[in-house]
C-alpha positions, 0 to 999 in steps of 0.5 A: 435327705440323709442328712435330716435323717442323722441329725435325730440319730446324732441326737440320741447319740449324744442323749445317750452318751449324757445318760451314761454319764449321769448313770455313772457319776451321778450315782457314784459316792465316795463309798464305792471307792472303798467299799471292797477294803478292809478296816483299818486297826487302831495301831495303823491309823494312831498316828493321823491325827497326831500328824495332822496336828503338827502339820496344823503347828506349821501354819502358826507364827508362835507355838507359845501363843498358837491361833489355829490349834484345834479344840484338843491342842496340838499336844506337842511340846514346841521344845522339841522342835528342832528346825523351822523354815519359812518361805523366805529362808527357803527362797520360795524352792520348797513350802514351809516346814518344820522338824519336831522330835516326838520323844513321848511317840519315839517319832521324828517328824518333818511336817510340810505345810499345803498350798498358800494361794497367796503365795506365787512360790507355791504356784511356781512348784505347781507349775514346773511340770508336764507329763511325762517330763521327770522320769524316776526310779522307772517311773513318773513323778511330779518335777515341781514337787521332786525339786521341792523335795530335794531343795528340803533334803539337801538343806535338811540332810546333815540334822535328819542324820544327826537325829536318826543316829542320835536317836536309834529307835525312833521312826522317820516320819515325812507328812504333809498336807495337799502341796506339802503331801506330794513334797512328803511322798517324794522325798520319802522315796528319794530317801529310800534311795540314798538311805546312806545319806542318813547313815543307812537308815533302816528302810523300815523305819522309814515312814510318810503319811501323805494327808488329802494328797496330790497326784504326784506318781505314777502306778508303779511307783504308787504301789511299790512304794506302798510299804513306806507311804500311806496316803489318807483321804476323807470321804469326797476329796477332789485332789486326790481323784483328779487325774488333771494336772496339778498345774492345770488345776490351779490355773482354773482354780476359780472355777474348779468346780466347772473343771472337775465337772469338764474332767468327769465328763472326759474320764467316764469315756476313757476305758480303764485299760487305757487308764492303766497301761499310760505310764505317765499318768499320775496317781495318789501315793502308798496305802490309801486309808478313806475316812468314810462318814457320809452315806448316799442319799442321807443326809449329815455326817455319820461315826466315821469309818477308816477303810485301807487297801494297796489297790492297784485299779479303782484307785480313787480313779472317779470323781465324786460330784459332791458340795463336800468335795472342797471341804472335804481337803481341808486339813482342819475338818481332816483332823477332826474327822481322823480324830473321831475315828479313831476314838470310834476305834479305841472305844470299841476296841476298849469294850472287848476289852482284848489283852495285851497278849491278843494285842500283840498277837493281832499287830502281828496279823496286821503286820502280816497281812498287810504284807501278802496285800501288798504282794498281791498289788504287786502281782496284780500290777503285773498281771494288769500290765501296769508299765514297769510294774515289778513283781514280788520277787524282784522287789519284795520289801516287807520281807527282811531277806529280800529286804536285805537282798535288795538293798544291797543291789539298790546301794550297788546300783546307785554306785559306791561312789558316794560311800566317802561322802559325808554331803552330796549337793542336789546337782550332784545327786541328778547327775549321779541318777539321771542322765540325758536323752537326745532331746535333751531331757533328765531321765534316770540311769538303767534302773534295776529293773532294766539290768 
């Protein structure tokens, strides 16, 4: 008798729990994520499309005669471009590239291609990981794409410092796209730390723009790296948002859409505290910028909108059940949307017609601005107790003193060993900064915050 009676009682249930879950992901648009942020400015957001086009030039065998330029041209000049590399000269370790000195923009630029899904090499990367296996500056990062990023620097280290010494007032700029964005994001931190390898670059002239990117951090290291890694994502893209391993992704990538649909269902009933507090859990690195151009329940693309914020919960955390969110990652549609946003942006910011003074005086704000948002990530961080979430004060980089400050301590505890190197292999530079337990696997020495 008991048992007849909780059989309809298990069915409601479970009528009840697939309500919820129907409440919540069915309803949920791609501008939610968003819709707190603020909006992005013209100066922040010029770059994207530019980068996006250069990313673009990778995937071309000849500059002269390209076969995939977007309608605009790739607005580069293939003279400029320094170093190339294929598949075969990196012997499958790390995604094409190429290194393009932007003399119009005072911009030097290493651009990573994404995923080839015809290339087992790229597969390779995905696949070399697990969670929790690559621990990092105090936190998780993808092994596969930090291996990547050190096969790029090791082989790219001698030219990058050559230019960077050459050239004084030009930026540094890592981006990529979908594989190529997490290779950017990490190699743009390990730069950070061993700045003198590129003849102590100013870590402000440091830079990456991460384009549709993969989850290759953990939270901490998401936020704290915010000043130097900007990551951008189109209205629905699924990578971005899914928590699912990189490598369990591509296992199942002919059938992805019943993957993502799997994972929905199973995050709708993880609660966010749990989501937050698992330090190896992966999230999109830096500044999310999110080019909005689609409306709920509406149909067909709107002027685009750029919303930006450093958000330390909510960010990109559910998935959106959309036919777009496929398309949406693909670097073409990326730069055209990016593309048109900007213009929207210039335009309107034509019409008020702002002075050059103004201008000036509102980068300034912008510059400000940005850096209380990112204190306040910082903070928030530790106020959620994100794992080895570090305050304000102990690793504030926006501001020049504690920049210095840090720096100092960082180059200290990397050990001045390295200071009459004029090379450091890859090897050479895991032993230096990772260490093993006693089982056997690579974790990094006492961090600063660990002292």
């Amino acid at each position: 008798m008991s048992l007849v009676c909780g059989i309809p009682l298990l069915e409601c249930v479970y009528c009840l729990a697939c309500a919820r879950w129907a409440w919540k992901r069915c309803l949920h648009t791609a501008g939610h994520d968003s819709e707190n942020w603020g909006l992005s400015s013209v100066q922040e957001f010029e770059p994207v499309p530019r980068l996006c086009r250069i990313i673009l030039s990778v995937y071309e065998e000849d500059l002269q005669h390209p076969l995939w330029a977007p309608p605009g041209g790739y607005d580069m000049n293939p003279d400029w471009v320094v170093q190339r590399k294929t598949y075969e000269d990196n012997q499958g370790r790390a995604p094409p590239y190429l290194i393009y000195v932007d003399h119009k923009n005072a911009d030097i630029v290493l651009a990573i291609r994404g995923l080839n899904l015809a290339k087992e090499s790229d597969y390779a990367v995905l696949l070399d990981n697990k969670l929790g296996q690559r621990k990092f500056d105090g936190g998780y990062v993808h092994n596969g794409l930090l291996n990547a990023a050190g096969c790029l620097l090791d082989a790219e280290c001698d030219i990058l410092r050559e230019l960077v010494e050459t050239n004084t007032n030009y930026t540094l700029t890592f981006t990529g796209h979908s594989l190529g964005s997490g290779v950017a994001a990490l190699l743009t931190m390990v730069v950070v730390q061993n700045r003198d390898r590129l003849g102590n670059i100013d870590r402000k002239r440091i830079r990456c723009f991460a384009i549709a990117p993969a989850r290759c951090m953990s939270l901490n290291l998401a936020v704290r790296y915010a000043d130097v890694i900007n990551s951008v994502v189109l209205q629905d893209d699924f990578l971005p948002r899914t928590a699912t391993p990189l490598e369990d992704i591509f296992k199942s990538l002919f059938c992805l859409p019943c993957l993502l649909c799997l994972r929905c269902m199973r995050d709708t009933c993880i609660p966010e505290e749990r989501m937050l507090k698992d330090p190896r859990r992966l999230y999109a690195p830096g500044r999310l910028y999110h080019i909005v151009e689609r409306k709920p329940c509406r149909l067909g693309r709107f002027p685009p909108v750029v919303r930006t914020a450093v958000p330390v919960d909510g960010r990109f955390e559910h998935i959106v059940l959309s036919c777009n969110a496929t398309s949406d990652h693909a670097i073409i549609w990326i730069e055209r949307e990016a593309q048109r946003a900007l213009d929207l942006m210039m335009e309107k910011e034509h019409v008020m017609e702002i002075p050059t003074k103004q201008r000036m005086e509102r980068q300034e704000t912008i510059a400000r601005e940005h850096r209380k948002e990112y204190n306040d990530a910082l903070r928030r961080a530790v106020t959620l107790s994100v794992p080895h979430a570090y305050s304000p004060s102990s690793y504030g980089t926006f501001d020049e003193t504690e920049s210095e400050n840090s720096n100092t301590v960082e180059e200290a505890s990397i050990g001045s060993s390295n200071k009459g190197r004029q090379r450091e292999s890859w090897d050479e530079l895991i032993e230096r900064l990772f260490d093993k337990d006693e089982s056997g696997h690579m974790v990094l020495k006492h961090s600063l915050s660990e002292r």
